[in-house]
C-alpha positions in Angstrom: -8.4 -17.9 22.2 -7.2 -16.5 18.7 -4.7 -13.8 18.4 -5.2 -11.9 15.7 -3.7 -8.2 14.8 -5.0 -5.4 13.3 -2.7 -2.8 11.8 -4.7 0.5 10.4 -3.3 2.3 7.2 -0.9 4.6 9.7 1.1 1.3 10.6 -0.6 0.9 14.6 -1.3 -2.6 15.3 -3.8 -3.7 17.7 -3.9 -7.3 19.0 -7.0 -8.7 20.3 -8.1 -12.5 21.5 -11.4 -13.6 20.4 -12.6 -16.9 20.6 -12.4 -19.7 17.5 -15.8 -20.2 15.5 -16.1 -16.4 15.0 -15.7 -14.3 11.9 -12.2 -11.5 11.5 -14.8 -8.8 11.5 -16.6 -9.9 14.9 -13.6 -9.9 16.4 -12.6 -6.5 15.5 -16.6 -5.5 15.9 -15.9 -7.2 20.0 -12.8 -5.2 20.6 -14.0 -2.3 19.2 -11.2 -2.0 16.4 -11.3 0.7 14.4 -11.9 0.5 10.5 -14.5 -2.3 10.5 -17.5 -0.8 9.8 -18.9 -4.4 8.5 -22.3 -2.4 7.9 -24.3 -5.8 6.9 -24.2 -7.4 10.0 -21.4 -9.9 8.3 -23.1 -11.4 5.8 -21.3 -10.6 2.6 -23.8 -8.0 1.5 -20.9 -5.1 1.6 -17.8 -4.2 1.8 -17.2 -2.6 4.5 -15.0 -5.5 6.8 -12.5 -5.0 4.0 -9.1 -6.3 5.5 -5.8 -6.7 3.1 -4.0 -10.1 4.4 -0.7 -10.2 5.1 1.4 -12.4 1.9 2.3 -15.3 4.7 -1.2 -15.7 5.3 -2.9 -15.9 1.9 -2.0 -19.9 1.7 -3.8 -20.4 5.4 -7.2 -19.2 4.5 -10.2 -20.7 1.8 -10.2 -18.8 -1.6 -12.4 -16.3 -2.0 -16.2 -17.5 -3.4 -18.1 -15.6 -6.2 -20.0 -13.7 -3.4 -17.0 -12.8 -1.8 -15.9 -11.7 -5.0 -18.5 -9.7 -6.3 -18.3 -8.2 -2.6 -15.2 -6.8 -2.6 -15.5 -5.6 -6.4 -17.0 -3.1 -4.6 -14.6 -2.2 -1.8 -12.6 0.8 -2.0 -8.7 0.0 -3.2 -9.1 -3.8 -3.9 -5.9 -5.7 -4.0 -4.6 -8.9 -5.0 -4.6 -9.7 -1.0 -8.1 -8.0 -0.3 -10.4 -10.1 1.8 -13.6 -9.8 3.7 -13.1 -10.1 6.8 -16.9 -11.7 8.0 -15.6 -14.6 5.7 -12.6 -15.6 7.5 -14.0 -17.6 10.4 -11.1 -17.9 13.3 -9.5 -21.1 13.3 -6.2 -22.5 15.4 -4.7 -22.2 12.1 -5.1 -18.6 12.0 -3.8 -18.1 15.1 -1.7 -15.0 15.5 -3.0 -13.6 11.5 -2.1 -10.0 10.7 -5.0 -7.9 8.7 -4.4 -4.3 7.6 -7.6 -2.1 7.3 -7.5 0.2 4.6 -7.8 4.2 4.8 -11.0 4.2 4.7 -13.9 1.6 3.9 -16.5 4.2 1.4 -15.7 6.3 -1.6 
């Protein structure tokens, strides 16, 4: 099993196990995390998995692709470290990666 945390925008963290092959946002959709919406079902047609990485784990995961991209053009409060989450499909190497979820995925 993967480890990976979710902190919201008030600084709670929330650790959950999910198994490796799955996307970030299924595993927060599984454990019922709050502030994954991830409307499309995961397949890059919103924003709404929205997830800002932690700096130590920018280097472990692909870039982002031009979907991705145009994706999270859309996504409230983009930053440098934004990512969608139903593109980051667990790996061992992510094991134990820290996401934060923004305020609030809509305008």
């Amino acid at each position: 099993m993967i480890h990976v945390t979710f902190v919201d925008a008030d600084g709670q963290a929330r650790t959950v196990d999910a198994p490796e092959g799955i996307s970030v946002a299924d595993a927060a959709l599984m454990n019922r995390v709050p502030g994954i919406e991830a409307d499309c079902g995961g397949f890059c047609a919103c924003a709404t998995c929205h997830v800002y990485l932690e700096d130590d784990w920018l280097d472990r995961v692909p870039p982002v692709e031009e979907l991705e991209a145009l994706m999270l053009d859309q996504a409230v409060e983009r930053r440098a470290n934004s990512r969608l989450s139903c593109q980051l499909q667990l790996t061992d190497a992510l094991n134990g990666i820290v996401v934060h979820t923004p305020a609030s995925q809509y305008l």
